[in-house]
C-alpha positions, 0 to 999 in steps of 0.5 A: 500500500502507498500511504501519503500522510504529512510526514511524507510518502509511506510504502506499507510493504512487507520486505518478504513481498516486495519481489512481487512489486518491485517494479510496480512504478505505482508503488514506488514513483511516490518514494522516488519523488520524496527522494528527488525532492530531498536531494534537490535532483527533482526536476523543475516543472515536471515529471521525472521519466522513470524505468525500473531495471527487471534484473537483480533482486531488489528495486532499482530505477533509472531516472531521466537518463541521469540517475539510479536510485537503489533501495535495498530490502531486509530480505536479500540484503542488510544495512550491512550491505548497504554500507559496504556497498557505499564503502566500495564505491567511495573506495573505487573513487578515492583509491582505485588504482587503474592501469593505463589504457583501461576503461574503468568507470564505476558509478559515482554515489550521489547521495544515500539516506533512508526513507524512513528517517529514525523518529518519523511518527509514523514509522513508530507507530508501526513497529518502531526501530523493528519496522525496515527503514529502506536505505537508498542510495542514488548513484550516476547512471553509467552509459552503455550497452551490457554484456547481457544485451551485447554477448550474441551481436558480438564476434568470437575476436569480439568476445577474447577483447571483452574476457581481455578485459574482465581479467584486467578490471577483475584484477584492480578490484581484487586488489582494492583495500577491503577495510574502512581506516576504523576497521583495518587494524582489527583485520590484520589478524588474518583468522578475524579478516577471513572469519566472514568469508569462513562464515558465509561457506559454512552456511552455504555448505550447510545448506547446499544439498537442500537449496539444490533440492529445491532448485532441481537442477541437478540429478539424484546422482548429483544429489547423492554424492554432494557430501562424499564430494564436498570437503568436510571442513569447508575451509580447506577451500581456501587454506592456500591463501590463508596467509594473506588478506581476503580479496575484496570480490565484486560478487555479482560478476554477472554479465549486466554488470559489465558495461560497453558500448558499440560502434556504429555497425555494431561490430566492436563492443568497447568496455566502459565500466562495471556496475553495481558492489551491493554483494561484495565480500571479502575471500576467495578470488575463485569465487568471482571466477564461477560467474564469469565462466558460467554466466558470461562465458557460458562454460568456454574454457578459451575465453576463462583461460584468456581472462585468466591470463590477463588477470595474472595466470600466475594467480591461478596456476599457484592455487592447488587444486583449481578445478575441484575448488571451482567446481565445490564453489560452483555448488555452494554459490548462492545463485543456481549456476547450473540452469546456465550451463544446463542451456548450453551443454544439456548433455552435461545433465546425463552425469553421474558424479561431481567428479564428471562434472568437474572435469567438463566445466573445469577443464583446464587441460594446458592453463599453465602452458597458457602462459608462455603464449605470446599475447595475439595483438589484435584479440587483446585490444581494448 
């Protein structure tokens, strides 16, 4: 319900439900009008042109060609995320480092709040400090085109520039500085900086076999030997690195967030930035490694090899075990990678193991060779 009182626009909408309307303009054009309004961006003598964004999981609009605004609900997200979230972007601008010759536009925040403000009379009477504020946040719209929307126009050539590119942005964001000042002394002790990251794999572990269930991707064989295949101890996933400090990982690298543009016969896709760090965590660079293969690449090992290397090959041949960490953080994600790759390789839904499956969406036969490759000039052009 959209409740309009003198203290301003009120959306009555349960945080469980909002997956329902979030894209409903009629629910949420009062809200992103008291938010222009705050902010001093509502144009003068008219309406703001508004269009919802269909993907991700929570409300998000574009406004005018100028704006997005994000509200972020309880369901997916926290105020924990809402806060990293506006760490990682002011982060991006103040301390982001990018290699010469690298397209790297991030959003700029704007503005953030909440839409309910503490003390609001109305938001007391219904439920108080227990009632969900909705944070926002506006940021700048970045101009382009999306991987998503570009991948099928774009040539194989086309397609080596762009994982050229991932492997390269992937790596600056990788090796950003994962704390606030107030937060950084206490994560020099490595077993509290990696003590999240250890955190969110025991709950994905925990509840990996019943959300695939669920899902019903995979086969009864699948099914029954997830537990045989898993490490009982999850961190062994990452033991190699536990020297270090976790690396700070977009966690949505999903093709909508990698933004380009065309030239005009559509026949060059040009990188622009990359979008949109409300999942960042801290931990495993493999992580990040899952989507792009699976979501962007679709499973073709050529493009993953050759985003690896301009990452840095080096930091994939070292880590031990690559192909069965990949394959155990590819069922412990928490989206449901394999309706991907079941798109592409329907065959692949005919195995009877983990083990099988690992070896046909993990191959990588001939990765370290990869390296004494010289690089082809015209596929790695930006």
């Amino acid at each position: 319900k959209i409740i309009q009182t003198m203290y301003g626009v009120r959306i009555d909408i349960k945080p469980k439900s909002h997956l329902k309307y979030k894209d409903n303009l009629v629910l949420w054009r009062p809200a992103i009008h008291e938010i222009l309004e705050r902010t001093g961006r509502m144009p003068v003598g008219r309406k703001p042109y508004i269009i919802p964004f269909p993907q991700g999981n929570n409300p998000v609009f574009w406004v005018d060609g100028k704006y997005v605004i994000k509200f972020y609900s309880s369901y997916f997200a926290s105020e924990e995320i809402w806060e990293n979230e506006i760490h990682t972007l002011l982060t991006l601008k103040e301390k982001m480092e990018v290699p010469p010759g690298l397209p790297l536009k991030t959003p700029k925040l704007l503005s953030k709040g909440f839409l309910y403000e503490k003390g609001d009379p109305w938001l007391k009477a219904r439920g108080g400090t227990n009632r969900w504020r909705w944070p926002w946040t506006i940021t700048q719209f970045v101009r382009g085109v999306s991987l998503l929307n570009s991948w099928s126009y774009m040539s194989v050539d086309h397609k080596k520039n762009a994982a050229y590119y991932i492997g390269r942005a992937l790596r600056v964001v990788h090796e950003l500085p994962n704390y606030s000042e107030s937060y950084e002394e206490k994560a020099k002790n490595l077993d509290f900086a990696w003590m999240d990251w250890t955190t969110f794999l025991k709950q994905q572990h925990l509840e990996c076999l019943k959300r695939h269930k669920q899902d019903k991707t995979l086969s009864g064989f699948i099914l029954s030997d997830l537990k045989y295949y898993l490490p009982p101890n999850i961190t062994n996933l990452f033991y190699d690195i536990k020297n270090r400090p976790p690396s700070l990982l977009h966690g949505d690298a999903t093709p909508e967030n990698f933004m380009g543009k065309f030239n005009e016969d559509k026949t060059v896709w040009e990188p622009v930035g990359v979008l949109d760090f409300g999942d960042v965590k801290r931990g495993d660079p493999i992580f990040d490694l899952v989507t792009i293969h699976v979501d962007i690449f679709k499973c073709d090992m050529e493009l993953t090899k050759q985003m690896m290397k301009s990452y840095g090959l080096e930091s994939w041949t070292q880590r031990k075990n690559l192909a069965y960490k990949a394959m155990c953080y590819t069922l412990l994600h928490p989206n449901d990678n394999f309706q991907e790759i079941w798109a592409v390789h329907p065959e692949w839904q005919e195995v009877k193991s983990c083990l099988e499956l690992q070896r046909l969406i993990w191959d990588f036969t001939g990765l370290e060779e990869e390296g004494n490759k010289p690089e082809n000039s015209e596929e790695v052009k930006i």
